[in-house]
DOKOLNU-365566 format. One record per residue (C-alpha): residue in three letters; x, y, z; residue number from 0. Coordinates in steps of 0.25 Angstrom, whole numbers. Layout:
BEGIN
+-------+-------+-------+-------+------+
! kolmi !    xx !    yy !    zz ! zagu !
+-------+-------+-------+-------+------+
!   ALA !     X !     Y !     Z !  NUM !
...
+-------+-------+-------+-------+------+
END
This chain:
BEGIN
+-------+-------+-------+-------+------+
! kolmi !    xx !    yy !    zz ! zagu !
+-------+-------+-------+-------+------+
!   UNK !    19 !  -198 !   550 !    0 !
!   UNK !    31 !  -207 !   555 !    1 !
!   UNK !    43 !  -196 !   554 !    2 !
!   UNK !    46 !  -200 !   569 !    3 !
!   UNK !    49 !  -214 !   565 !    4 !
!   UNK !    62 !  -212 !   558 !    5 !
!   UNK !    67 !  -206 !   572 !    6 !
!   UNK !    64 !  -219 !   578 !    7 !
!   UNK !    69 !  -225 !   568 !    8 !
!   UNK !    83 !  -220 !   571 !    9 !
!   UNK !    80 !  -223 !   586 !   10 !
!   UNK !    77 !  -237 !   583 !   11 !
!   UNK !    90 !  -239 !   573 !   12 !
!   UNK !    98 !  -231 !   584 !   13 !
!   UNK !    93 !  -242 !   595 !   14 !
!   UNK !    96 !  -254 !   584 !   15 !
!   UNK !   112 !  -247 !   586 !   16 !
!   UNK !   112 !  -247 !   600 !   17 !
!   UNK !   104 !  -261 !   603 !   18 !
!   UNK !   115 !  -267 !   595 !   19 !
!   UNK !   127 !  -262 !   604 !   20 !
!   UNK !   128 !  -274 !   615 !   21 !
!   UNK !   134 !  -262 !   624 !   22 !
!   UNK !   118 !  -258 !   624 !   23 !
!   UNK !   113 !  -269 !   632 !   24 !
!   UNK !   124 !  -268 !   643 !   25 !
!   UNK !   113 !  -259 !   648 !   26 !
!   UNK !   100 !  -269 !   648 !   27 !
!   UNK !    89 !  -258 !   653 !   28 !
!   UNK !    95 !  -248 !   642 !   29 !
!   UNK !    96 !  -262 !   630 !   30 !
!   UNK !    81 !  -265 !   634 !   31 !
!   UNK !    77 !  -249 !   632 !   32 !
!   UNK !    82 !  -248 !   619 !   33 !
!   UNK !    78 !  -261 !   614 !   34 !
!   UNK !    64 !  -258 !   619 !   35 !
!   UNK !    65 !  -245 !   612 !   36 !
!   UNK !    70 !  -253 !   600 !   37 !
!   UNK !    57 !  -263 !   600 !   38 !
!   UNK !    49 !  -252 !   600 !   39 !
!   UNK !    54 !  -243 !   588 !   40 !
!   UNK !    57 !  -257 !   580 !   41 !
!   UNK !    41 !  -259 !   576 !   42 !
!   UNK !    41 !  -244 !   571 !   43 !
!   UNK !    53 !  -244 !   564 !   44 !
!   UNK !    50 !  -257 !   555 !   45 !
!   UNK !    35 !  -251 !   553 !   46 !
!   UNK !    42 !  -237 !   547 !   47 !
!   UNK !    50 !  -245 !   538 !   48 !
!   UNK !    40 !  -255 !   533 !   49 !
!   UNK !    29 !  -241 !   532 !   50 !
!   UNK !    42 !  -233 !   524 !   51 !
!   UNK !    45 !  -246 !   515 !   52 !
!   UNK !    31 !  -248 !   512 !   53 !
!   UNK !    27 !  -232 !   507 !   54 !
!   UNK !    42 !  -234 !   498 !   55 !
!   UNK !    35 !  -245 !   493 !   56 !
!   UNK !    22 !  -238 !   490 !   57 !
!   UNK !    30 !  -228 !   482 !   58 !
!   UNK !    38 !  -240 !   476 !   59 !
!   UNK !    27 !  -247 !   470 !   60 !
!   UNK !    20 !  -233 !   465 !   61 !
!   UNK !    31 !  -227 !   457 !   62 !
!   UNK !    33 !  -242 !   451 !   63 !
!   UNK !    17 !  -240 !   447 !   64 !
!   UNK !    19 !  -226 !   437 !   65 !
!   UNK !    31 !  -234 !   434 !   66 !
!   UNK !    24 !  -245 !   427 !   67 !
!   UNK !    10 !  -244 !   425 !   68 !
!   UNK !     7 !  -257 !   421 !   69 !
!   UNK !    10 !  -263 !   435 !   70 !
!   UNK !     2 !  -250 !   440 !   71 !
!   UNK !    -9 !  -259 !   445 !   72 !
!   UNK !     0 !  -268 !   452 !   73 !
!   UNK !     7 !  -257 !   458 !   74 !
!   UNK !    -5 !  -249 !   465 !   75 !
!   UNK !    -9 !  -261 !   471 !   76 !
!   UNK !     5 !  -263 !   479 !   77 !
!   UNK !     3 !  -250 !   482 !   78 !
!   UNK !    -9 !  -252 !   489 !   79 !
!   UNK !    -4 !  -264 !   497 !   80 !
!   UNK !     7 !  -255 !   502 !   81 !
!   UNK !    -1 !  -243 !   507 !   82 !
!   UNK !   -10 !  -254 !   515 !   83 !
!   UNK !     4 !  -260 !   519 !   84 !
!   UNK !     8 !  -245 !   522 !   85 !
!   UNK !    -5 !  -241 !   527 !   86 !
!   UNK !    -4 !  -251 !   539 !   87 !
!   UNK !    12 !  -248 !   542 !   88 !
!   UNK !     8 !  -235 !   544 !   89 !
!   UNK !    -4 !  -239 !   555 !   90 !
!   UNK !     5 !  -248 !   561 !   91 !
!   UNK !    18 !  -235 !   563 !   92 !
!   UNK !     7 !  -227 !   570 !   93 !
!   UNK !     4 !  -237 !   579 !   94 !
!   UNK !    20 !  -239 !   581 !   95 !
!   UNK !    23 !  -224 !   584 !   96 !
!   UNK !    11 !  -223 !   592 !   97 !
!   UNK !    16 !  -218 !   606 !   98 !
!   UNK !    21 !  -233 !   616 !   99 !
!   UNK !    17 !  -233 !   629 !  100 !
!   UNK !    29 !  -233 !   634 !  101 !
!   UNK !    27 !  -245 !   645 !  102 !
!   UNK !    21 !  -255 !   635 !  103 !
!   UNK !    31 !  -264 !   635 !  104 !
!   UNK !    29 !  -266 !   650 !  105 !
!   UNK !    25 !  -279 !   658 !  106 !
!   UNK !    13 !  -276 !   668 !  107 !
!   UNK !     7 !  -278 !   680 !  108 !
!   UNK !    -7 !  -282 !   678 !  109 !
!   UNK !   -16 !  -279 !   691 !  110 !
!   UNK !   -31 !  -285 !   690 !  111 !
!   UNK !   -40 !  -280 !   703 !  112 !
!   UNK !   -55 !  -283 !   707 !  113 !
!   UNK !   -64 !  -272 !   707 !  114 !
!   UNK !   -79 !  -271 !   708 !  115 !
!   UNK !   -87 !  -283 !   710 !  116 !
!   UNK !   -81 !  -292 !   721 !  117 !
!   UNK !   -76 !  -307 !   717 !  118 !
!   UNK !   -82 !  -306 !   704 !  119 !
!   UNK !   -70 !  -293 !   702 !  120 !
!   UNK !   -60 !  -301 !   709 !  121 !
!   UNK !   -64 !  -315 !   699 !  122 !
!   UNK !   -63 !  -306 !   686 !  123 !
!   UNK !   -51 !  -300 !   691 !  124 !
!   UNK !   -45 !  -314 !   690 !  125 !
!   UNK !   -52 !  -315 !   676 !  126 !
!   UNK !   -44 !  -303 !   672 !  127 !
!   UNK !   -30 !  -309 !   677 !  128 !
!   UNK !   -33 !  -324 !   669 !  129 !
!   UNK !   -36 !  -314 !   657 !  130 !
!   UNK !   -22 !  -307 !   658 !  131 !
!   UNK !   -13 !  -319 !   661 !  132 !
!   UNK !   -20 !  -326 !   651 !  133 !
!   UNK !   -18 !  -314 !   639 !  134 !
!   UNK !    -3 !  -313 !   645 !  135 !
!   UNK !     0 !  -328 !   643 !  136 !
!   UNK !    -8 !  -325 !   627 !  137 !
!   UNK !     4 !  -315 !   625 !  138 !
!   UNK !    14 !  -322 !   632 !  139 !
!   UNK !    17 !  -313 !   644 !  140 !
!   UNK !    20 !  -318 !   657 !  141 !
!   UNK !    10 !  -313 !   668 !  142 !
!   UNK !    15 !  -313 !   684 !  143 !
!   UNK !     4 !  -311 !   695 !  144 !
!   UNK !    10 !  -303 !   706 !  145 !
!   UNK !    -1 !  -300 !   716 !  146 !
!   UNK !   -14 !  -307 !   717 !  147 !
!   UNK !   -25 !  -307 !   729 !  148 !
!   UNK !   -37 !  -317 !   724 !  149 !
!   UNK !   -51 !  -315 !   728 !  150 !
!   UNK !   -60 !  -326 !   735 !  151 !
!   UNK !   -65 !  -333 !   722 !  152 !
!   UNK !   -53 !  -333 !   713 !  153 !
!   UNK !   -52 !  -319 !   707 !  154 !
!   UNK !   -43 !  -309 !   710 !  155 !
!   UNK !   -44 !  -296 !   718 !  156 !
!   UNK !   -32 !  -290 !   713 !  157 !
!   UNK !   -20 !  -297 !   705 !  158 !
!   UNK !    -8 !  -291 !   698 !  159 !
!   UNK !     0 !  -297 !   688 !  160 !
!   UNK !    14 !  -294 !   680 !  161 !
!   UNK !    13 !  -296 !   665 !  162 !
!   UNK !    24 !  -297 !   659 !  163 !
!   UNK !    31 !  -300 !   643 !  164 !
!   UNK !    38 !  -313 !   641 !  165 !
!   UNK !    51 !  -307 !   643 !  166 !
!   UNK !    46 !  -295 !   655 !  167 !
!   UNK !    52 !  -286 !   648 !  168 !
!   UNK !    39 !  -279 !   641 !  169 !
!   UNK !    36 !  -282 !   626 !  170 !
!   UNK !    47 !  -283 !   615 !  171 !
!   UNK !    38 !  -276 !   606 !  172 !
!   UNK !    30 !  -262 !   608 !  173 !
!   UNK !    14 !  -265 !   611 !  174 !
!   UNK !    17 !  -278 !   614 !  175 !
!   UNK !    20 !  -276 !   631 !  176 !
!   UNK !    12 !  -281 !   641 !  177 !
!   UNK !     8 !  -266 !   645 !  178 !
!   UNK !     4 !  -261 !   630 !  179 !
!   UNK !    -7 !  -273 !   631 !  180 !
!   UNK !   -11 !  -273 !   646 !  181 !
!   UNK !   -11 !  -259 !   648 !  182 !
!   UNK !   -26 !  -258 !   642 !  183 !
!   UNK !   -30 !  -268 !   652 !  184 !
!   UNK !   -30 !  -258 !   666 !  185 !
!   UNK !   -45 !  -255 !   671 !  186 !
!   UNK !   -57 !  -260 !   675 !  187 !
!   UNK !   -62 !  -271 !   669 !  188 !
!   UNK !   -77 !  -276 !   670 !  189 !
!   UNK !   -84 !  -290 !   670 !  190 !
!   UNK !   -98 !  -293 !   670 !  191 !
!   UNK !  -100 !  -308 !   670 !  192 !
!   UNK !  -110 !  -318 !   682 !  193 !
!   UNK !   -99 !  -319 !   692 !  194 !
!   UNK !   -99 !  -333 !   697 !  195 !
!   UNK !  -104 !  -330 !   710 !  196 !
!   UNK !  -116 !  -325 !   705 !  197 !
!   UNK !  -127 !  -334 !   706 !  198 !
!   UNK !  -137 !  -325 !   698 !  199 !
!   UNK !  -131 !  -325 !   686 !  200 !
!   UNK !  -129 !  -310 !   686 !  201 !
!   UNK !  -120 !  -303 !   678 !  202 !
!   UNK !  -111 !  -295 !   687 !  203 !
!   UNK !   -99 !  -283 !   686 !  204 !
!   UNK !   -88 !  -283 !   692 !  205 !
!   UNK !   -73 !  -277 !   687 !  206 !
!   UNK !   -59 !  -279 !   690 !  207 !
!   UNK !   -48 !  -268 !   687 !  208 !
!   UNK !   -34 !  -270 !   680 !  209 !
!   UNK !   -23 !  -263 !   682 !  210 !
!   UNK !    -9 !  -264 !   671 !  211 !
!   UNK !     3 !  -259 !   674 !  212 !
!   UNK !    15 !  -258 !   666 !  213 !
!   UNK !    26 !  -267 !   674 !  214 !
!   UNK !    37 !  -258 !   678 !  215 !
!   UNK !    53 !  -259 !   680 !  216 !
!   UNK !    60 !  -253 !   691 !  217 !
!   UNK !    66 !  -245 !   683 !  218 !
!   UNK !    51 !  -240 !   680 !  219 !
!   UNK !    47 !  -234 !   691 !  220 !
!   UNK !    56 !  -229 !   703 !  221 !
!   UNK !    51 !  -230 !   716 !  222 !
!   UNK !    58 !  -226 !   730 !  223 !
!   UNK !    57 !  -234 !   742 !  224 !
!   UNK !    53 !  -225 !   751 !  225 !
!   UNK !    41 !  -221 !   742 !  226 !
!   UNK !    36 !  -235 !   745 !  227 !
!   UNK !    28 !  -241 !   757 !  228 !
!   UNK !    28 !  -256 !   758 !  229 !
!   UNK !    17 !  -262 !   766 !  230 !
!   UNK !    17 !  -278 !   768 !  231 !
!   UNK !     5 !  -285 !   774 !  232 !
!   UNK !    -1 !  -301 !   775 !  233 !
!   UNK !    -4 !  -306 !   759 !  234 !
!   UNK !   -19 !  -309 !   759 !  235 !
!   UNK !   -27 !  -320 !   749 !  236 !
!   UNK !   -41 !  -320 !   746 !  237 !
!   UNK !   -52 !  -314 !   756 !  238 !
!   UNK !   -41 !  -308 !   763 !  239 !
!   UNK !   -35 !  -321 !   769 !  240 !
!   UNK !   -19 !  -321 !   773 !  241 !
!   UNK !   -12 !  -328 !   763 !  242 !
!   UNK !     2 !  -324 !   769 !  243 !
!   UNK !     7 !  -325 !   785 !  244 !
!   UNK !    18 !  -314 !   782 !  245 !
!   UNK !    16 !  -299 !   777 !  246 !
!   UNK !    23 !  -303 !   765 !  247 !
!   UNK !    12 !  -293 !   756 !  248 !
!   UNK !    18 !  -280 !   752 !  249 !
!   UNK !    11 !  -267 !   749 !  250 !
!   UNK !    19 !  -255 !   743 !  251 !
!   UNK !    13 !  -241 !   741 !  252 !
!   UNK !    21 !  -232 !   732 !  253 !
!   UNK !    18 !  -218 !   742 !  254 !
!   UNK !    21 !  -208 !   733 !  255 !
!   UNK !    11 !  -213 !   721 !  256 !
!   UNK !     2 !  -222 !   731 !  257 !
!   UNK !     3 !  -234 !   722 !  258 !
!   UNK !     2 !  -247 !   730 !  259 !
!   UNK !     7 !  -261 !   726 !  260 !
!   UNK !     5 !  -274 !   733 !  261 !
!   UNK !     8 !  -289 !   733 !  262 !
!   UNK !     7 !  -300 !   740 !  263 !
!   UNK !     8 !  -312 !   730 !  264 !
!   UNK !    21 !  -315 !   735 !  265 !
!   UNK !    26 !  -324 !   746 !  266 !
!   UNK !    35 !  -314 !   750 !  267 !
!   UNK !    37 !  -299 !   754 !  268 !
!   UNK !    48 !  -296 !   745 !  269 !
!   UNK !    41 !  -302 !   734 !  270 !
!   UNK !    28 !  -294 !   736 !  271 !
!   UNK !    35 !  -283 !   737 !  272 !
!   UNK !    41 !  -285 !   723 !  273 !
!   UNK !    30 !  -287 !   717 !  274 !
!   UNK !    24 !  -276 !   724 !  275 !
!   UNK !    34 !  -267 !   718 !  276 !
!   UNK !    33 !  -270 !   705 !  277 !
!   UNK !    17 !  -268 !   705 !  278 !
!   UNK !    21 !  -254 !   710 !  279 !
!   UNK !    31 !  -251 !   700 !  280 !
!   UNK !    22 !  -253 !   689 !  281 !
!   UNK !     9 !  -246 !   696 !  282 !
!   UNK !    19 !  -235 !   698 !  283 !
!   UNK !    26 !  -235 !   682 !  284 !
!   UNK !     9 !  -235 !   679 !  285 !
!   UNK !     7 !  -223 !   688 !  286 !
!   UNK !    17 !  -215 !   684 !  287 !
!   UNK !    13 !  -217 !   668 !  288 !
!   UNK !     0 !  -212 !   671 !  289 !
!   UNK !     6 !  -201 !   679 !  290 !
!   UNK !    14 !  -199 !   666 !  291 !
!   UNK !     6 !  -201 !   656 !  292 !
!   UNK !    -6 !  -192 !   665 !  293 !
!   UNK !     3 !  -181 !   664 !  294 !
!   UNK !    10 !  -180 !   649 !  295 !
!   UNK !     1 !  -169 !   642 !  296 !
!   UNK !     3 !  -177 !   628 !  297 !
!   UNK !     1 !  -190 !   634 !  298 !
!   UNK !   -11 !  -198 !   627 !  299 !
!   UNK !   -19 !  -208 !   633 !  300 !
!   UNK !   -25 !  -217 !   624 !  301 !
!   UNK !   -42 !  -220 !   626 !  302 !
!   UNK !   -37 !  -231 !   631 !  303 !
!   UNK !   -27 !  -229 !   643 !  304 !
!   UNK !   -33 !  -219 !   648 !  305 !
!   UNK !   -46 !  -225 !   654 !  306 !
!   UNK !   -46 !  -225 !   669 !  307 !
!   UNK !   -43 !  -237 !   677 !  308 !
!   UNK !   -57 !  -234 !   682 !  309 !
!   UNK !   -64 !  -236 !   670 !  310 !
!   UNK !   -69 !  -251 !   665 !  311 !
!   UNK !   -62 !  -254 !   653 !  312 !
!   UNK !   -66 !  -268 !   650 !  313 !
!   UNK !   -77 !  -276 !   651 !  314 !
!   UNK !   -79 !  -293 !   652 !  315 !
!   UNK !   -92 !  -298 !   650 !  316 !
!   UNK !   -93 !  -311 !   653 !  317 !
!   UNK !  -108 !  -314 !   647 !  318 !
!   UNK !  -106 !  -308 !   634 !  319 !
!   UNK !   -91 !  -313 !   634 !  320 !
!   UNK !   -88 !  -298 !   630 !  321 !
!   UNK !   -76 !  -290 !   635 !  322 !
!   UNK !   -77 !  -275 !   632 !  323 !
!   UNK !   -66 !  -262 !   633 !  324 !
!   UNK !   -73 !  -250 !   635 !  325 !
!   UNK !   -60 !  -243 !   631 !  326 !
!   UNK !   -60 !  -248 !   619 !  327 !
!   UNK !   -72 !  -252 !   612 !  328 !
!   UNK !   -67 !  -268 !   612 !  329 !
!   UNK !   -77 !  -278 !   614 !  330 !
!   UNK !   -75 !  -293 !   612 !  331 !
!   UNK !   -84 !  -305 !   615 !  332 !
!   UNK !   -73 !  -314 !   620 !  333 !
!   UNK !   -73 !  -311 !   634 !  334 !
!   UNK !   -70 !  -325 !   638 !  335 !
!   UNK !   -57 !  -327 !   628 !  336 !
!   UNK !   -50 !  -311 !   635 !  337 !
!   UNK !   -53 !  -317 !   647 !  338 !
!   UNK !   -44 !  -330 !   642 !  339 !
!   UNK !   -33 !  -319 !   638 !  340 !
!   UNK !   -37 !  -313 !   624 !  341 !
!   UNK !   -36 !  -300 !   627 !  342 !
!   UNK !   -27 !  -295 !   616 !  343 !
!   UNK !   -40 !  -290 !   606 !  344 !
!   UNK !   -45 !  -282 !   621 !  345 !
!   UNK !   -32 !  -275 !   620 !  346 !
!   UNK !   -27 !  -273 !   607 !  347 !
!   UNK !   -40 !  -265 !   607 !  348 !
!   UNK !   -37 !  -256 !   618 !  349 !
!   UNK !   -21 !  -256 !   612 !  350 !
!   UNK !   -28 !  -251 !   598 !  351 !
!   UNK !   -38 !  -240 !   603 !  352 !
!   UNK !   -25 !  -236 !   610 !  353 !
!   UNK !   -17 !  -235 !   599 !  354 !
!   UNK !   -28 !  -228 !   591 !  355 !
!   UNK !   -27 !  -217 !   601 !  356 !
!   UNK !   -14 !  -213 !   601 !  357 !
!   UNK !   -13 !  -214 !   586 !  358 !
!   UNK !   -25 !  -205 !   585 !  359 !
!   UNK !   -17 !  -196 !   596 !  360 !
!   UNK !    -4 !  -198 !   589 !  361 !
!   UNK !   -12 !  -191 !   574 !  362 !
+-------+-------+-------+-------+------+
END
């Protein structure tokens, strides 16, 4: 079952070698590609050794039983204990040498936007952002808006922030980047809750959609100058109002792919025109995973990534204090603490169906 993990054992002691030789890290994007590399086989290669030592011991313990009959009863029972022991290190290897997604390590940029249903949309939007800042600073990531544009009453029409790890470099241990927990987040997602401009006490519906990408470096994505056209216009507040007396806004449409970026939280042009920039790259590293992972004939999509943007994964119900994930199955009746940032059961549910899938897929 697990003959590919003494190949990777060799890889990982091969990395241990060259990590070692300082004339490595004279090269600091080579040093940080192998040590990642080296992160990520560590977890597997102490799992095999602890899974090997325990069926050695199995056998230990057994031979020792025909050995001496009178500690016979003794004997069974350890062994017992060990299969149980074995048992779980063997669940736990699968789950190692299931296939990474390869950008899980990756920071992202989080994009929340009002949909169907007004000022309502727009006020649950700003629910959703509170509910990720507050589940970053839980698991101690540093969180950036980058663009905002506020509705009227306080919500928000569309905001984008960067969510990053404490060091901004991605995680330092495999499943534990910002993108292997918030990729689950991206679609539609439904409230049902009195709005309180509702004087009727109905219950209303209304949705906001949420968009994750993974972060990307420059050396992610290329993009070419002239492929770009860079529109700047008057930055505008709430209602449509001018907020700025300069065109100090910046719009840039990648031409080839159609993407569009924009920002104008910044005071000024250059530095809305970063910011700009980096939403593209990473709307553009996500385009050209899909494109990738659309095109491979032996890719697999988990049940769980491959729901359409589309499609409502998520419901909040505010007078039942239930929150709901159609993808999923998960239900929960404490509404009112995810919304305060405990969002980890949510996706560690959607992590583990994932994971099911591709074992089931893997045999």
């Amino acid at each position: 079952m697990f003959e590919a993990v003494e190949e990777l054992i060799g890889e990982h002691a091969d990395l241990e070698k060259r990590l070692a030789d300082p004339a490595v890290h004279a090269d600091q994007a080579n040093a940080r590609k192998l040590n990642k590399r080296y992160a990520e086989l560590t977890p597997i290669v102490g799992t095999y050794r602890s899974w090997k030592q325990t069926g050695e011991d199995i056998e230990t313990a057994r031979e020792l039983a025909q050995d001496d009959p009178d500690y016979a009863a003794e004997f069974a029972k350890e062994v017992r204990e060990l299969d149980k022991q074995r048992e779980a290190l063997t669940e736990k290897l699968r789950l190692l040498l299931v296939p990474r997604d390869p950008s899980d390590d990756k920071d992202v940029i989080l994009e929340v936007k009002a949909g169907a249903g007004g000022d309502e949309s727009a006020l649950f939007a700003g629910d959703l952002l509170r509910m990720y800042l507050r589940y970053a600073e839980r698991v101690g990531w540093k969180t950036e808006i980058i663009d905002a544009t506020e509705s009227e009453l306080g919500g928000y029409k569309d905001v984008q922030v960067a969510v990053k790890t404490k060091g901004g470099n991605g995680a330092t241990e495999p499943g534990q980047g910002v993108w292997a927990r918030l990729k689950y987040e991206g679609g539609v997602h439904r409230v049902q809750r009195v709005p309180a401009t509702e004087s009727q006490g109905r219950i209303h519906t209304s949705a906001a959609g949420v968009l994750v990408t993974p972060e990307a470096e420059e050396i992610d994505v290329e993009i070419h100058a002239n492929d770009l056209r860079i529109d700047v216009y008057r930055s505008s507040g709430p209602g449509g109002q001018s907020v700025n007396t300069t065109d100090s806004a910046v719009r840039i449409t990648h031409l080839p792919t159609g993407i569009v970026a924009s920002c104008q939280n910044e005071k000024s042009q250059l530095q809305n025109k970063e910011q700009a920039m980096r939403i593209l790259r990473s709307r553009l590293l996500a385009a050209a995973q899909e494109e990738a992972e659309k095109n491979a004939a032996d890719a697999r999509r988990s049940q769980v990534r491959t729901v359409d943007r589309s499609e409502k994964i998520r419901t909040y119900n505010f007078p039942e204090n239930r929150i709901s994930d159609h993808r999923v199955g998960f239900k929960a009746y404490n509404l009112d603490q995810v919304l305060d940032g405990e969002l980890d059961p949510v996706i560690q549910a959607c992590v583990d169906a994932d994971s099911a899938a591709k074992l089931a897929d893997a045999g």
